[in-house]
Kinemage of the C-alpha trace (Angstrom):
@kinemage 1
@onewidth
@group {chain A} dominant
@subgroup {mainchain}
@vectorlist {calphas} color= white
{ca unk a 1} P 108.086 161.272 149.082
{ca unk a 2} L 110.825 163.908 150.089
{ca unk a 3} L 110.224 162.568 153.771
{ca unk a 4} L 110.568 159.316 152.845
{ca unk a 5} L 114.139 159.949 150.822
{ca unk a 6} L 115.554 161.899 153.625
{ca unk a 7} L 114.598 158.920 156.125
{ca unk a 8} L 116.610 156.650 152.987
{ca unk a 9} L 119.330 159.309 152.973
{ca unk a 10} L 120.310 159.267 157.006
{ca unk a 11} L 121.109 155.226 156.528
{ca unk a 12} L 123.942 156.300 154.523
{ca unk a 13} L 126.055 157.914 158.190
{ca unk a 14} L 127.308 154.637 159.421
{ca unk a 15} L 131.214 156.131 159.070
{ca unk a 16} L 130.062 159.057 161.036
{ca unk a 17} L 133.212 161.639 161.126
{ca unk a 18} L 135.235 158.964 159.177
{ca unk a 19} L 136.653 160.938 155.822
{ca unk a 20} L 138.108 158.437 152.972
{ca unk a 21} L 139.547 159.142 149.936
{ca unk a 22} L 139.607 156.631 147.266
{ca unk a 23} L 141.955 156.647 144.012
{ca unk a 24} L 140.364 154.974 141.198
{ca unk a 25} L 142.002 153.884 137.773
{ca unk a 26} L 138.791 154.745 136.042
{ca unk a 27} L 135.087 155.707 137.134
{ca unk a 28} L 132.293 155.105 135.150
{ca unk a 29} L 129.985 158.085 134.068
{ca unk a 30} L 126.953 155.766 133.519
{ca unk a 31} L 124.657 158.684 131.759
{ca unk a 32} L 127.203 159.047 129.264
{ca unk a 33} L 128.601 155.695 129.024
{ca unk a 34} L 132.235 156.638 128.779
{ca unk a 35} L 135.265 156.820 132.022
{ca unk a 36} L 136.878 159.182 133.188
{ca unk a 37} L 140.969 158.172 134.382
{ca unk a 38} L 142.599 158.945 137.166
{ca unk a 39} L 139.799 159.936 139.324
{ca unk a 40} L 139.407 160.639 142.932
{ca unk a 41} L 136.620 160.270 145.456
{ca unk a 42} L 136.221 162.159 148.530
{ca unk a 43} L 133.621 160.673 150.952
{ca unk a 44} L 132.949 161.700 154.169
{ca unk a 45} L 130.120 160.996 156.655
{ca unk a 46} L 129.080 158.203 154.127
{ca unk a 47} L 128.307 161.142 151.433
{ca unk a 48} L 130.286 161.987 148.528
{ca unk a 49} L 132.012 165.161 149.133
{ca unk a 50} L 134.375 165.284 145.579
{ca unk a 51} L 134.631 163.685 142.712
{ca unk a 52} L 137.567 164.638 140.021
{ca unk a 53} L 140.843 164.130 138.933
{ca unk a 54} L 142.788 162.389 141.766
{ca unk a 55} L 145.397 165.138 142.459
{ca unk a 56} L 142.465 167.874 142.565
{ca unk a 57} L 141.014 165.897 144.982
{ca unk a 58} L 143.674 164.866 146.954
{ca unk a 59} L 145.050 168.633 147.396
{ca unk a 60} L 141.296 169.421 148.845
{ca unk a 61} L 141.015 165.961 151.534
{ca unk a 62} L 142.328 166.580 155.154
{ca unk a 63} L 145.601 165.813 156.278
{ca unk a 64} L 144.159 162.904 158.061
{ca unk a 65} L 141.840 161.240 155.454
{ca unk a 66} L 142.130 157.647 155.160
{ca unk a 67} L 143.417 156.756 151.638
{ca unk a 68} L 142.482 153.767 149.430
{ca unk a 69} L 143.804 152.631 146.329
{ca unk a 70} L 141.454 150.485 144.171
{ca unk a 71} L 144.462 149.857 141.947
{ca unk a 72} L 142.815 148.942 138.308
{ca unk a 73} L 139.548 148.383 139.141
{ca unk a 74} L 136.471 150.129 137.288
{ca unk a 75} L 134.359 152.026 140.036
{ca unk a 76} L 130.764 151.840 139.663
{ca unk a 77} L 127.713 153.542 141.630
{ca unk a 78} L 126.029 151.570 143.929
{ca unk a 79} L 124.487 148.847 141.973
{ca unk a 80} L 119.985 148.803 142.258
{ca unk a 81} L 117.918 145.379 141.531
{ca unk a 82} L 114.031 147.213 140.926
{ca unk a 83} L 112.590 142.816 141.338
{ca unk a 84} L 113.443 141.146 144.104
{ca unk a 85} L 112.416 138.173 146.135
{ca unk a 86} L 114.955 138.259 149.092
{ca unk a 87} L 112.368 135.558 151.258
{ca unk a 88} L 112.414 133.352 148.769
{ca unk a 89} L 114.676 130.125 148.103
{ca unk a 90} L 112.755 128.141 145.699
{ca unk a 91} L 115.134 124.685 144.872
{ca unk a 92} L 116.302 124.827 141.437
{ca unk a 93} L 114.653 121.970 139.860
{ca unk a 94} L 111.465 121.784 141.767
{ca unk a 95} L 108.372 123.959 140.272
{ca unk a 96} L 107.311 127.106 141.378
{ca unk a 97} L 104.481 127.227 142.276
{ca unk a 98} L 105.195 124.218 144.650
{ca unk a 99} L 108.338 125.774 145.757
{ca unk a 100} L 105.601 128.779 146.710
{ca unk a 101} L 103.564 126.310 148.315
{ca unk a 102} L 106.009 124.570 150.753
{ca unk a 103} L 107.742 128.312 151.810
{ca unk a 104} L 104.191 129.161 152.665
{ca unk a 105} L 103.225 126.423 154.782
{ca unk a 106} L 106.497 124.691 155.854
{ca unk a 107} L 108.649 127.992 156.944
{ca unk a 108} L 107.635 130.076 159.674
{ca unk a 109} L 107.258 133.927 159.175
{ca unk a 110} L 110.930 133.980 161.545
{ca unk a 111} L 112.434 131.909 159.217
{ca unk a 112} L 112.346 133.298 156.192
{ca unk a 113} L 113.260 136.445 157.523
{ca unk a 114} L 116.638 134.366 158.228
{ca unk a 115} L 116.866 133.611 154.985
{ca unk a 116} L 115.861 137.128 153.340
{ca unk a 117} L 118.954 137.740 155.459
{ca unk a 118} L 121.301 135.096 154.247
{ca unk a 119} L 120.015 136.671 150.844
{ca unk a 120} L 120.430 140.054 151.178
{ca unk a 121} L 123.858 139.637 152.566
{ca unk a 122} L 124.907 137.961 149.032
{ca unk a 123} L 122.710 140.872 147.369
{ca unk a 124} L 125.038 143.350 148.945
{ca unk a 125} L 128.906 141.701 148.604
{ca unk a 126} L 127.896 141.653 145.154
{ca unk a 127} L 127.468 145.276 144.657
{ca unk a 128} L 123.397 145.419 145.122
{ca unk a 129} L 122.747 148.587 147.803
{ca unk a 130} L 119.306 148.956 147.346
{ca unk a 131} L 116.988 146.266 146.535
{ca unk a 132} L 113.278 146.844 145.907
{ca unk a 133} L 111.707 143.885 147.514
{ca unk a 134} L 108.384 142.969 144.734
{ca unk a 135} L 106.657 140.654 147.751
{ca unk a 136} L 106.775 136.725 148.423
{ca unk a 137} L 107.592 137.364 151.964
{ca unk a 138} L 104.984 136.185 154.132
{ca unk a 139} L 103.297 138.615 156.027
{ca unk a 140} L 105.733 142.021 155.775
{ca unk a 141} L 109.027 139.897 156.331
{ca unk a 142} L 110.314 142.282 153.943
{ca unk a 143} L 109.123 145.235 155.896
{ca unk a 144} L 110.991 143.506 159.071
{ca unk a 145} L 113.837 142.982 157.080
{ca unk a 146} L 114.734 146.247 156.290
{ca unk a 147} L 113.770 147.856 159.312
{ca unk a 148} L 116.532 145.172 161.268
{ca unk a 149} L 119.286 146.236 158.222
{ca unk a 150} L 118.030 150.276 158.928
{ca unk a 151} L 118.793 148.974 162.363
{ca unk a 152} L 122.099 147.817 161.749
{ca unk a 153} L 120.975 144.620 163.438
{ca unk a 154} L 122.793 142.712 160.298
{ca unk a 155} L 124.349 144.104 157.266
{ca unk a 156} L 122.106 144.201 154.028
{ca unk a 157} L 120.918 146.786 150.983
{ca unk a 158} L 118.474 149.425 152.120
{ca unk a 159} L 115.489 147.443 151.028
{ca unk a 160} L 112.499 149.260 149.746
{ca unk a 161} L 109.711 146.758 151.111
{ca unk a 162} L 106.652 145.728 149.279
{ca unk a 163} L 104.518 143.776 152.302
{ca unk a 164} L 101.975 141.468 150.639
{ca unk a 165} L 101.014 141.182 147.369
{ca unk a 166} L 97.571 142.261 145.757
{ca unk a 167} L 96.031 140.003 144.008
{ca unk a 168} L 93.112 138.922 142.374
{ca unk a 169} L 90.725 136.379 144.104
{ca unk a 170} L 92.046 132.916 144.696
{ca unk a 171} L 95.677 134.187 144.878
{ca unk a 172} L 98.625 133.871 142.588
{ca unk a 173} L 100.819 130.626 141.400
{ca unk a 174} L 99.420 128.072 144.709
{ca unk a 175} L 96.912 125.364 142.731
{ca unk a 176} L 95.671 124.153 145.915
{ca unk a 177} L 92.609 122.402 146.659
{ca unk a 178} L 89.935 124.936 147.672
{ca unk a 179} L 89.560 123.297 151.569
{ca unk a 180} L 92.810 124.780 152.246
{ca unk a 181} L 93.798 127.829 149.620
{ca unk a 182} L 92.278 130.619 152.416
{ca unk a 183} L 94.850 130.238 154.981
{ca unk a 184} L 97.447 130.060 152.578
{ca unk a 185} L 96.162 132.837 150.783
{ca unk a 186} L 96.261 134.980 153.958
{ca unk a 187} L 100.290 133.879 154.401
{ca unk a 188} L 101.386 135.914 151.205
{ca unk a 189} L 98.779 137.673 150.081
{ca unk a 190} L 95.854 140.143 150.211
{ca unk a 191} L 93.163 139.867 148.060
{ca unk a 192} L 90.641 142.515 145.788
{ca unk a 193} L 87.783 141.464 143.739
{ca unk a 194} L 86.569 145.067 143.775
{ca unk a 195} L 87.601 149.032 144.436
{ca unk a 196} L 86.783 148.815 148.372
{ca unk a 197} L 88.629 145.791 148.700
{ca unk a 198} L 91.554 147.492 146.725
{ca unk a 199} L 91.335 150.435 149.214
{ca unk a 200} L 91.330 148.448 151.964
{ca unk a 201} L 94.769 146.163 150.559
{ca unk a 202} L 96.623 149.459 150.280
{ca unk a 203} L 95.682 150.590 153.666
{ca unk a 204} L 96.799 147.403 155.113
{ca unk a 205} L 99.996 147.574 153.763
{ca unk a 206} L 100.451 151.209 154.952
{ca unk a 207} L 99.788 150.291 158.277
{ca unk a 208} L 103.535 148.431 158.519
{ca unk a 209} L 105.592 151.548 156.646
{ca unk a 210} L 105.503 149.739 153.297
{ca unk a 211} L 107.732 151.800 150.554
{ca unk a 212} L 106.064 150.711 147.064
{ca unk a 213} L 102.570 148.922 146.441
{ca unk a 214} L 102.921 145.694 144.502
{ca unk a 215} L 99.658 144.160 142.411
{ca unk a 216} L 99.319 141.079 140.342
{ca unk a 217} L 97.138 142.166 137.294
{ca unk a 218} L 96.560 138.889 136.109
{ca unk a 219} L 96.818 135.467 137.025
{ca unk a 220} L 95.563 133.000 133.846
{ca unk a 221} L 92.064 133.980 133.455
{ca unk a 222} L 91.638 135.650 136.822
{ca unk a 223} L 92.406 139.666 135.765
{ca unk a 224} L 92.053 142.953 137.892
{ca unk a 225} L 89.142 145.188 136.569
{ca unk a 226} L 90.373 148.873 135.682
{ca unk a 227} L 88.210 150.334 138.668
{ca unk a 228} L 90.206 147.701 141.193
{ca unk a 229} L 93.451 148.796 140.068
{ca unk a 230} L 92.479 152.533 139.733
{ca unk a 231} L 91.590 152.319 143.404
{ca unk a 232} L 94.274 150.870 144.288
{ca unk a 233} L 96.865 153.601 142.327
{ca unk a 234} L 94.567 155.976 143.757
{ca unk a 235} L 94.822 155.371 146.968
{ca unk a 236} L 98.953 154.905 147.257
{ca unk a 237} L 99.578 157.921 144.767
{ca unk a 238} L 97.147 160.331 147.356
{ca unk a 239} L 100.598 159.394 150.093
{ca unk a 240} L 103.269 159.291 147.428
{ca unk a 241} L 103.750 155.906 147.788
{ca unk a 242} L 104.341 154.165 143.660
{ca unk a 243} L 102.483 151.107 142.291
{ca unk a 244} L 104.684 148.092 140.706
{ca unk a 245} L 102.322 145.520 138.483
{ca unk a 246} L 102.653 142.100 137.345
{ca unk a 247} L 101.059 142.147 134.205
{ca unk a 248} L 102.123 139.371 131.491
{ca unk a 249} L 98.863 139.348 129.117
{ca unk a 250} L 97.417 142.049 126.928
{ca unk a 251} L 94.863 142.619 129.010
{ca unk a 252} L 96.384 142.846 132.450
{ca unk a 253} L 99.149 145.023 130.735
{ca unk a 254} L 96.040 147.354 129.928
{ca unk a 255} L 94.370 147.944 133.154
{ca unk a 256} L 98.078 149.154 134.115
{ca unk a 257} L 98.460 151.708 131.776
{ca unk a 258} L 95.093 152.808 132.134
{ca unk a 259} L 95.541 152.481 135.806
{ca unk a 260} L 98.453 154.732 135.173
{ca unk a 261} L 100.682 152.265 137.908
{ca unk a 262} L 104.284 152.925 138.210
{ca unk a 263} L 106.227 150.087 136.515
{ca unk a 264} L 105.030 147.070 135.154
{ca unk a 265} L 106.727 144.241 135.472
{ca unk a 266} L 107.618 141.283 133.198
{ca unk a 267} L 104.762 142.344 130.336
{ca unk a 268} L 105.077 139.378 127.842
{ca unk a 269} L 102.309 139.725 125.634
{ca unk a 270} L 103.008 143.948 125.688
{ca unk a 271} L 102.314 145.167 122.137
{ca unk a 272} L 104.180 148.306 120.156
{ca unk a 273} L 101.237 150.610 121.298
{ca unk a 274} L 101.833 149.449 124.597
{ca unk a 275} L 105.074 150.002 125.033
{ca unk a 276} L 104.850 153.555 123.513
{ca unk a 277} L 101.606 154.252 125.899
{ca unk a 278} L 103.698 153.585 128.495
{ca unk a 279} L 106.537 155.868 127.628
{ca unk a 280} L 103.866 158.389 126.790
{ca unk a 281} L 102.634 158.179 130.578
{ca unk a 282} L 106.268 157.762 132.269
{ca unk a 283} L 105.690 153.969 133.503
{ca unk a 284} L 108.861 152.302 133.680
{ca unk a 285} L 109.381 148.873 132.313
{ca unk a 286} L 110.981 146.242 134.368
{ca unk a 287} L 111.423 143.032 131.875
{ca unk a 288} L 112.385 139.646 133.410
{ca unk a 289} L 115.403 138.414 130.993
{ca unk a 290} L 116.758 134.823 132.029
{ca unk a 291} L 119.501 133.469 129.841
{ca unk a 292} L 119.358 130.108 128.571
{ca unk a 293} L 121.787 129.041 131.558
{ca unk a 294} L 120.009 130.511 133.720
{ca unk a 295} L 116.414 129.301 133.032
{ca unk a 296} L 114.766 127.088 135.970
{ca unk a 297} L 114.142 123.276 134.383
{ca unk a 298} L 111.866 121.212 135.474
{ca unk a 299} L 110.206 117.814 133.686
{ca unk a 300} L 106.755 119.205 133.262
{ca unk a 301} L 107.317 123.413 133.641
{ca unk a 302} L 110.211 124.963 131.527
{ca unk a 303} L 110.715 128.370 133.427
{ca unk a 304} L 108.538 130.471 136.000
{ca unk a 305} L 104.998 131.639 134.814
{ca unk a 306} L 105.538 129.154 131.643
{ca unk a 307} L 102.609 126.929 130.639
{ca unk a 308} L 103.439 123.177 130.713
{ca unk a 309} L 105.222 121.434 128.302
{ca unk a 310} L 103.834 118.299 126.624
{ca unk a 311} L 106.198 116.132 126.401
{ca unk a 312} L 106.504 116.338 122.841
{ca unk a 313} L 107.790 119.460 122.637
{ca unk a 314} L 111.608 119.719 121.960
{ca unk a 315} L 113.299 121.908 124.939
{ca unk a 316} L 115.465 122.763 122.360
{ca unk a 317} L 113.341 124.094 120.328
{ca unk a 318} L 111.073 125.745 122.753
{ca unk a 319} L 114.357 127.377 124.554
{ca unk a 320} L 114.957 129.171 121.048
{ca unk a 321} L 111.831 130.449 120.747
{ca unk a 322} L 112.087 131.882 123.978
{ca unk a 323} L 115.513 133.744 123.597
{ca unk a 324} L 114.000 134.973 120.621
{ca unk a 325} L 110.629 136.209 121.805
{ca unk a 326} L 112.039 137.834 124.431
{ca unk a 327} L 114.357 139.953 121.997
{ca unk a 328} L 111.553 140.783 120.195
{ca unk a 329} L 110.091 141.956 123.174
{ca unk a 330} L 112.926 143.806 123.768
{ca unk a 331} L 113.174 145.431 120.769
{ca unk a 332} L 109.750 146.740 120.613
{ca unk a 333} L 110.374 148.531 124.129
{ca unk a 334} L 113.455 150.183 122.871
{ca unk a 335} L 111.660 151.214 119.784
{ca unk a 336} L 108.854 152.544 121.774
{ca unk a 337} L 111.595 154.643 123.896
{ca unk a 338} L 109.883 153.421 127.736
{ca unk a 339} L 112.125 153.205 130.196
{ca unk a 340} L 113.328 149.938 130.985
{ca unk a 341} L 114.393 149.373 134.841
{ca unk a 342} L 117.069 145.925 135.830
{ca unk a 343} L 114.965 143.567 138.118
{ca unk a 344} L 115.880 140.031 138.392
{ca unk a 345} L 112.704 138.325 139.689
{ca unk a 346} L 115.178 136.123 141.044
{ca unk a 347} L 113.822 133.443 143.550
{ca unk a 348} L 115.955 130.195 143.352
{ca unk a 349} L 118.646 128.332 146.061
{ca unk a 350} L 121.058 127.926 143.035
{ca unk a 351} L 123.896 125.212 143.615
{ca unk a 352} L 126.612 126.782 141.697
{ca unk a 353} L 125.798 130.724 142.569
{ca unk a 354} L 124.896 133.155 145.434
{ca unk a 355} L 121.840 135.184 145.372
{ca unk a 356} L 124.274 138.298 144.844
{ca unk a 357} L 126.159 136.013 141.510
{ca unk a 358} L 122.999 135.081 140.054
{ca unk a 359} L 121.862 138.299 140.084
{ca unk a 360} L 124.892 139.919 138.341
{ca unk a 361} L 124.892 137.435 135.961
{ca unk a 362} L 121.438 138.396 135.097
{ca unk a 363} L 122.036 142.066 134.700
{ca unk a 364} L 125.224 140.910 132.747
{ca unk a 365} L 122.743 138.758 130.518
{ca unk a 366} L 120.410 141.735 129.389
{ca unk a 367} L 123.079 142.480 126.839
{ca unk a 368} L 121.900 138.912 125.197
{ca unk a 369} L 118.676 140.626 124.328
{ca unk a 370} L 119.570 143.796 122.614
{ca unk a 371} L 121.291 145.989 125.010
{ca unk a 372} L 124.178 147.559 124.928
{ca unk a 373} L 126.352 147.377 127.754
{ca unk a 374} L 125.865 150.521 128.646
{ca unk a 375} L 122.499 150.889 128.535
{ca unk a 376} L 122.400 147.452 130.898
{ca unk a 377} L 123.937 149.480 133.800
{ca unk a 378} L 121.693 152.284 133.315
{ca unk a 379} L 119.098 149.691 134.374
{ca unk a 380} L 120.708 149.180 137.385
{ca unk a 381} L 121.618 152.522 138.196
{ca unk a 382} L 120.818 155.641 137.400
{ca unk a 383} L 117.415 154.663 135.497
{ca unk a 384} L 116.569 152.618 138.876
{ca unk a 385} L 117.273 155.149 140.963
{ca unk a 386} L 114.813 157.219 139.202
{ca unk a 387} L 111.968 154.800 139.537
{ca unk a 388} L 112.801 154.121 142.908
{ca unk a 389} L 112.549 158.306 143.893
{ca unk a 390} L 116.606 158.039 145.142
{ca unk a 391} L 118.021 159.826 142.213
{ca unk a 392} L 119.037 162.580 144.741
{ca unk a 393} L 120.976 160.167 146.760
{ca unk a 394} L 121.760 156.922 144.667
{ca unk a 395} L 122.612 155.838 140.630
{ca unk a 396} L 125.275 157.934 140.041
{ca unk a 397} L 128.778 158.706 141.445
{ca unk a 398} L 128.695 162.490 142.390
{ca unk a 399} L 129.116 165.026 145.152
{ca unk a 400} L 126.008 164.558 147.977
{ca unk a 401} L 125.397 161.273 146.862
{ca unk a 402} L 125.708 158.279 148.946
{ca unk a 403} L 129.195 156.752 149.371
{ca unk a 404} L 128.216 153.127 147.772
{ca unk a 405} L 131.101 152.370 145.106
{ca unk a 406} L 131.258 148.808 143.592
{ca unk a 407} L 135.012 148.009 141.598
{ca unk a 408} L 134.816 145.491 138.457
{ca unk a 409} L 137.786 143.454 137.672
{ca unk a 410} L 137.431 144.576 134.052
{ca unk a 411} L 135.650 146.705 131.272
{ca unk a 412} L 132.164 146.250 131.561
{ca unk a 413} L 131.366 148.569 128.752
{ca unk a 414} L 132.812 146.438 126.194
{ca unk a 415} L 132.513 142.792 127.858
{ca unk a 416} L 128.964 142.669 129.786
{ca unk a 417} L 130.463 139.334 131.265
{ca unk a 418} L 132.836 141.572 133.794
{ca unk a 419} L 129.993 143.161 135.877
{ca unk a 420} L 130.509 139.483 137.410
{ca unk a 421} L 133.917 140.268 138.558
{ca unk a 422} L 132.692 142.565 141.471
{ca unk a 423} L 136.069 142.851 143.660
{ca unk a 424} L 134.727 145.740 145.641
{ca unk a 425} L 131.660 146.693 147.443
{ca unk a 426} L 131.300 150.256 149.650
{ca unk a 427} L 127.825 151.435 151.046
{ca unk a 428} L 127.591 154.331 152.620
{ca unk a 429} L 131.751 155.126 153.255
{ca unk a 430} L 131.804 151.607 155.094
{ca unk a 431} L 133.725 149.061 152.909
{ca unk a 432} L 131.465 145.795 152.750
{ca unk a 433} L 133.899 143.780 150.502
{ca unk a 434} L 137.507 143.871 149.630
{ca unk a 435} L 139.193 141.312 148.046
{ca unk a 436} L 142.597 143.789 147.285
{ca unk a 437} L 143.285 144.420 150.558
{ca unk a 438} L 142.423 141.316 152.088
{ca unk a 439} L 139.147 143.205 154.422
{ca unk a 440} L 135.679 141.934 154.233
């Protein structure tokens, strides 16, 4: 893996020989969850050189540094989404799994690249600089993605690419008919009914430079035996490369932990013991927490991955059970101690928000299910970076880390709501948004 984070770490020179320093009101220390005032950043080469008070800083910065003032804005790190589907644009009131259906066979693999571009630019002016990309992207549009940002063929997050799912046989969320489910199978996905077939998946996604392994445990009754998925661990772990599971039932959730994956991702049905097995073996938790405003609608489905809805149930009343299971969820991962990435799982064309919005709002929402503030933009930062294997470069604001800086119009630490207000986006010493000065 140290190969692989230097190869992350050179993306950050795109100011080469360019030395800025930046005078901020306040900076947030997100390991301790408190600011420090009248700070000063000194970045040069798209690395942080200094970070302290402003004068200290200032007195140590060449005669010829460029200086900029982000007035009263609140200076974040770089901001991290650990679930993403950048080649996905699923309409809002349409259901997913025919959303899935009609990317696969409508768009062509160039096209959704175009629009994991559209989507990672609005990732990025919103403050997301690295994105790990959890598959639904054809075959390795993800992969091509980031090599063309790496490139600087178009501006993006560095994008830590998945390539094709694993999944169990017969796919995961496309009901078709069985006359036509192989093709479409082969579009998004590669199968494993058994350890050689695991082995093989991995290799396959090796062979295009993929940075993280994702596997669907289970899909309704179709579930990953523990010898599958411990090939498959096996077989990234022995290259360095980590394993990220979909797991939402009991017994998916077990073959991960006693797959020892990674993360595991969304984990519904995850018990107590679970959740403290999990903190026991270091797997990181990545929960999918939707707001009520934010939850898909449609007249038979009521949010991704939910069973239908007769029609007598009151939405309502199912919406409230929900919120409320997911806080309980919530609060049994806190109580177990695991540690709990930010991933959005966030896959919609929404009419009212860009990709980049809805995502903040979604970080900004995990404080509706037992968060603190604080502990929300750990998620997204310096817990991510962790999981991700960037903590050297990335999560924090300090001296050799990247130069990605994102300023809040506001105090996120005691209003959530404000990570929204993102006024200010840096990645690696280049600006990427400014809406002070007038420069985007």
């Amino acid at each position: 893996m140290l190969l692989r984070a230097i190869a992350v770490a050179t993306l950050a020179i795109s100011a080469a020989g360019q030395t800025i320093l930046v005078k901020t009101a306040r900076i947030l220390d997100v390991t301790s969850g408190s600011y420090a005032s009248n700070q000063g950043i000194l970045i040069q080469n798209g690395f942080i050189q200094q970070v302290g008070a402003y004068e200290t800083v200032r007195a140590a910065a060449a005669r010829d540094a460029t200086q900029l003032d982000l007035g009263n804005l609140t200076v974040l790190p770089g901001l991290i989404d650990c679930h993403s589907h950048l080649l996905m644009g699923a309409p809002e009131k349409m259901n997913g799994a025919d959303a899935l259906i009609l990317t696969i066979t409508k768009m062509s693999p160039m096209k959704r690249v175009l629009l994991g571009a559209k989507m990672a630019k609005e990732d990025l002016d919103s403050g997301f600089i690295i994105v790990r990309n959890l598959g639904h992207s054809g075959i390795d549009g993800d992969a091509a993605l980031r090599d063309a940002i790496n490139s600087h063929w178009l501006p993006g997050p560095r994008i830590l690419a998945s390539g094709r799912k694993i999944v169990p046989e017969g796919g995961q969320a496309i009901p078709v008919q069985a006359g036509v489910l192989e093709p479409i199978l082969k579009e998004e996905f590669l199968t494993a009914s058994n350890p050689a077939e695991g082995r093989r998946a991995v290799l396959d996604n090796l062979r295009v430079n993929v940075d993280v392994i994702k596997v669907v445990a289970d899909e309704g009754a179709r579930i990953l035996d523990l010898d599958t998925m411990k090939a498959i661990v096996d077989e990234a772990h022995k290259v360095g490369v980590r394993v990220a599971v979909h797991a939402t039932s009991r017994i998916g959730i077990e073959v991960a932990i006693d797959a020892g994956v990674d993360s595991i991702e969304h984990a519904d049905d995850a018990t107590f013991e679970q959740f403290q097995a999990m903190q026991g073996k270091g797997i990181y938790y990545t929960p999918t927490l939707w707001p009520a405003d934010l939850v898909v609608s449609w007249p038979d489905l009521v949010a991704v991955d939910a069973p239908p809805r007769l029609l007598s149930i009151n939405k309502d009343a199912w919406m409230k059970q929900y919120l409320a299971d997911q806080k309980s969820k919530i609060g049994r991962a806190r109580k177990a101690g695991v540690k709990m990435v930010f991933g959005s799982d966030e896959w919609y064309l929404r009419s009212s928000k860009t990709r980049g919005e809805a995502t903040l709002a979604l970080l900004a929402a995990m404080t509706q299910f037992g968060m603190t503030p604080a502990e929300a933009i750990r998620t997204a930062t310096v817990d991510a970076a962790s999981l991700l294997e960037v903590e050297k470069y990335a999560g924090s604001i300090e001296a050799n880390k990247f130069g990605d800086l994102v300023g809040i119009d506001g105090d996120p630490l005691q209003n959530a709501s404000d990570l929204t207000k993102v006024k200010f986006v840096m990645k690696g010493g280049r600006i990427v948004r400014d809406d002070l000065h007038g420069e985007r």
